[in-house]
N, C-alpha and C positions, 0 to 999 in steps of 0.2 A: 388526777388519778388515772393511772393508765393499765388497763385489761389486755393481758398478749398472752396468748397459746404459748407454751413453752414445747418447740417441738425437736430440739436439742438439749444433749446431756452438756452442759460448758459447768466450771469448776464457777461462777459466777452462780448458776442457774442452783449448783447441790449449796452452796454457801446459804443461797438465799432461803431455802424448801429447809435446812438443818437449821438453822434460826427460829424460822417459821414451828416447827414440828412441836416443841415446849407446849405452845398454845392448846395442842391437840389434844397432847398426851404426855401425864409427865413418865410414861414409861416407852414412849416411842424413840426407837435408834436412831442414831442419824441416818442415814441413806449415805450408799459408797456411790461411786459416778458410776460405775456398773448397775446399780438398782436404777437411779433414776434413766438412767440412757434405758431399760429394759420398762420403764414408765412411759415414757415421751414416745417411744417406737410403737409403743401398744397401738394396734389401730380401735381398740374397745376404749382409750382411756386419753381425756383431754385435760391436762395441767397446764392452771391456769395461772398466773403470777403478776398480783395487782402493785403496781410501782408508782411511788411520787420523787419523780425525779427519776435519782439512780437506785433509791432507796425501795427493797423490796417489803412491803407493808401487809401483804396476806396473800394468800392463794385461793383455791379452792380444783375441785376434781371431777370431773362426767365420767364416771363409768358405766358403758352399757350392760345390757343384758337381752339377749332377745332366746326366747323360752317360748312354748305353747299358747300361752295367754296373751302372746304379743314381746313388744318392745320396753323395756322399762330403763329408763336414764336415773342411775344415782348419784344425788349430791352427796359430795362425800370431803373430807378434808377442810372445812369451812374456816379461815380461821384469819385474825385481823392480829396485826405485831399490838402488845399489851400496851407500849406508847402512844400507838393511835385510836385508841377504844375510845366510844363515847361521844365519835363526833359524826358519827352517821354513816361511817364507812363501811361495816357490815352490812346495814339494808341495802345499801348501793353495788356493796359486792354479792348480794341475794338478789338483787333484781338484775343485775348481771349476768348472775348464774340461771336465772330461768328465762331470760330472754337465752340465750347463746343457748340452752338445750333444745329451746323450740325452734331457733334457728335450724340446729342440725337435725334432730329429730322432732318433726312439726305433729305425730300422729303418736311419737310415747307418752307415757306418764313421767313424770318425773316424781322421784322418793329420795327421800333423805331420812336419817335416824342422830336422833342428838340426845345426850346425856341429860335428865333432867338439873340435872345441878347446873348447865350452860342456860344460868335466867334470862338472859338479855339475848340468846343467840336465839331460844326458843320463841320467845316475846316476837323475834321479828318473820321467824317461822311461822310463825299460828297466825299473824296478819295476813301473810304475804300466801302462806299457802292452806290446805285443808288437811285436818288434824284427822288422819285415819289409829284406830282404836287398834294395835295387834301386840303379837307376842315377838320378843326377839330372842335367839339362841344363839347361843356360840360357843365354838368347841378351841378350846387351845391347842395348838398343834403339837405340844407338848402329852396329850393325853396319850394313853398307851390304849390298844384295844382291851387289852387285859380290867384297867381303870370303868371301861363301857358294858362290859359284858358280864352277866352272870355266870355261874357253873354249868350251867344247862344252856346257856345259848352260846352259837358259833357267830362271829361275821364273817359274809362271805369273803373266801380272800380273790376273788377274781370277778370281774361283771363282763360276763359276756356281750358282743357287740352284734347286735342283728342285721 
């Protein structure tokens, strides 16, 4: 099994991350070589593509965030091709993913969020790392303000910059 930074958009590189994507989500798009090239270039975001052979077998994702409280590295994209399940290669590809975040970031946290129905992904999560208790929200970029707001409240349409 081999671990490489993907730091090139190549029609190889979207073939392999659009195979990949199913695992994640079965309502995830494929990615055009435009999205992934604006992926790979991110200096906040490290994709990462786990290969046996020429065969690309799973990925996974570092994307930073650095905010008031510090630096936080998220795990994110986690995911092993459905042929190779079951034979170890997730844990391997999670202790991969937390060595290489502490390599680059030796003084963040690292976080990850995973669906409770992903049993075995969790399983090797709650080993491998520390099970913090919170709330997650998400907004569909689909919503409209109008869907958010009542009759009596405004959102502001501009945020001043100081």
């Amino acid at each position: 099994m081999q671990i490489t930074e993907q730091t090139t958009a190549t029609t190889e590189a979207l073939a392999a991350v659009n195979r990949l994507l199913p695992g994640l989500s079965a309502t995830a798009q494929p990615l055009t070589i435009g999205q992934l090239s604006q992926i790979v270039s991110d200096s906040h975001t490290h994709l990462y593509i786990i290969r046996e052979g020429d065969e690309a077998i799973g990925m996974f994702t570092l994307c930073t965030t650095l905010h008031p409280c510090g630096l936080t590295v998220w795990l994110e994209d986690v995911v092993i091709a459905h042929s190779h399940q079951g034979q170890g290669l997730g844990r391997q590809l999670v202790k991969a993913a937390i060595s290489e975040a502490h390599h680059l970031y030796p003084t963040a946290k690292l976080m990850l969020t995973s669906r409770p129905s992903r049993h075995a992904a969790n399983h090797i999560y709650s080993q491998l790392m520390e099970t913090k208790q919170t709330n997650v929200y998400q907004l569909h970029p689909n919503i409209t303000k109008q869907q958010i707001t009542t009759s009596n409240e405004q959102l502001p349409t501009k945020t001043e910059k100081i």
